[in-house]
N, C-alpha and C positions, 0 to 999 in steps of 0.2 A: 504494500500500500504506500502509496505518496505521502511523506511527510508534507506535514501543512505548514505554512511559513508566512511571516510577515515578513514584509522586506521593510527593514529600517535606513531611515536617507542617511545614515554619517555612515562614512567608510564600508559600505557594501555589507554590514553587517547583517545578520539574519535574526528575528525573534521565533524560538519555536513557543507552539501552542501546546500547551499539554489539558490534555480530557478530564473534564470533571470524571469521578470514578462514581457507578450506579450501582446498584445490585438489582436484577429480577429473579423472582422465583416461580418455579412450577413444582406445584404442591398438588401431593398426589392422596391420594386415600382411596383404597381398592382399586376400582374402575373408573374413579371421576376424578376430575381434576380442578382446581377453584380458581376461578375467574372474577375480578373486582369491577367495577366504574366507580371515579374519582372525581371528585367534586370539578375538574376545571375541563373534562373527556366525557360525558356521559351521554353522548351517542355509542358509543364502545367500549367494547369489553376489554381487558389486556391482564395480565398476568399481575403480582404485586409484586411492587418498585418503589426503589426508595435509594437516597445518598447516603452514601459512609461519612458517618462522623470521625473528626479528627480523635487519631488514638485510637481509633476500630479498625479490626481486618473485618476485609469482604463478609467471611464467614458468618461475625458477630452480627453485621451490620443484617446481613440477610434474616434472622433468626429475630431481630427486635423489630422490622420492620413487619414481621408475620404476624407477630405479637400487637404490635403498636396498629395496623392499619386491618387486620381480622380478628382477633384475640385468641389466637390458635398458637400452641406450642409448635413446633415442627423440628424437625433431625433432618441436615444437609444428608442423603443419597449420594450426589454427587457434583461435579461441577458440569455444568454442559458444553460451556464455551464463552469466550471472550467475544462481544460483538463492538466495533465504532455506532456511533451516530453522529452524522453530520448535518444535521438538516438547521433549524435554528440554535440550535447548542451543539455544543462540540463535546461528547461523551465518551466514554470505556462502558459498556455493561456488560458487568461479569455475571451468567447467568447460571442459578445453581436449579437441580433437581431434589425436590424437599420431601418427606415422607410426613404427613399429617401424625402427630403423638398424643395430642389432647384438644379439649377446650371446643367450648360452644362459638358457630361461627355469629360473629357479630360484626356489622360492619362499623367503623370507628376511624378517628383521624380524618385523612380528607375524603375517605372511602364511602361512598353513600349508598353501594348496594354490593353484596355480594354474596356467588351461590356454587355450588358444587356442580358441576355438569358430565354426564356421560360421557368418556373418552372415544366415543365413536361422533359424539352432538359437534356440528357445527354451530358456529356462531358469529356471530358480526364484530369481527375485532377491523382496528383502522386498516383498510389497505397499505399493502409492504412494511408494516408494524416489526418489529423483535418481534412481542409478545405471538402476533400471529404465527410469525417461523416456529417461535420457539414451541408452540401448542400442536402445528402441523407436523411437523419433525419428529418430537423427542418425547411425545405423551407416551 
């Protein structure tokens, strides 16, 4: 991938850009998988996301945003993969595969609706989304 670059006017010098770091998760229990809408997206579904706080690894970061925006405990599976976004912000989403462990789903934080869906159910996520990839791929 092309590093992205600013070009700065003194001496030819270059500024790199570096990516805010995100976490999404796909959270699984059984057969279904849980899909959010957020207060500032709710035409569409997408996966739960959230920023790492400074002093957090990804890992933690993913595990309190479960908490924080469903009120479900959850145990990282695995990781799925690193993705960019570049479209108005310049991201890293490091997307984990999450196995549901406890707790009643509640939607909370900026989250206003969320529900467990058949892993075979389509659904209306944003066109060319992560979350879409990440639900059509790796459920």
């Amino acid at each position: 991938m092309d590093k992205i670059l600013i070009q700065n006017t003194r001496a030819n010098q270059q500024k790199y850009i570096n990516p805010i770091p995100v976490v999404m998760g796909l959270v699984k229990k059984d057969n279904k998988v849980l899909v959010v809408k957020n207060n500032k997206a709710l035409k569409h579904w997408q996966l739960i996301t959230g920023f790492i706080n400074p002093g957090e690894s990804a890992e933690q970061a993913i595990i309190r945003e479960a908490k924080e925006e469903t009120n479900l405990k959850v145990r990282i599976n695995s990781i799925i993969g690193t993705f960019p976004y570049l479209k108005d912000k310049i991201q890293l989403i490091i997307v984990f595969k999450l196995n549901y462990v406890s707790g009643k789903l509640k939607p909370q934080d900026d989250i206003v609706e969320a529900k467990w869906i058949d892993v075979k159910q389509r659904i209306k996520f944003k066109t060319n989304s992560i979350s879409k990839y990440v639900y059509e791929n790796f459920k």
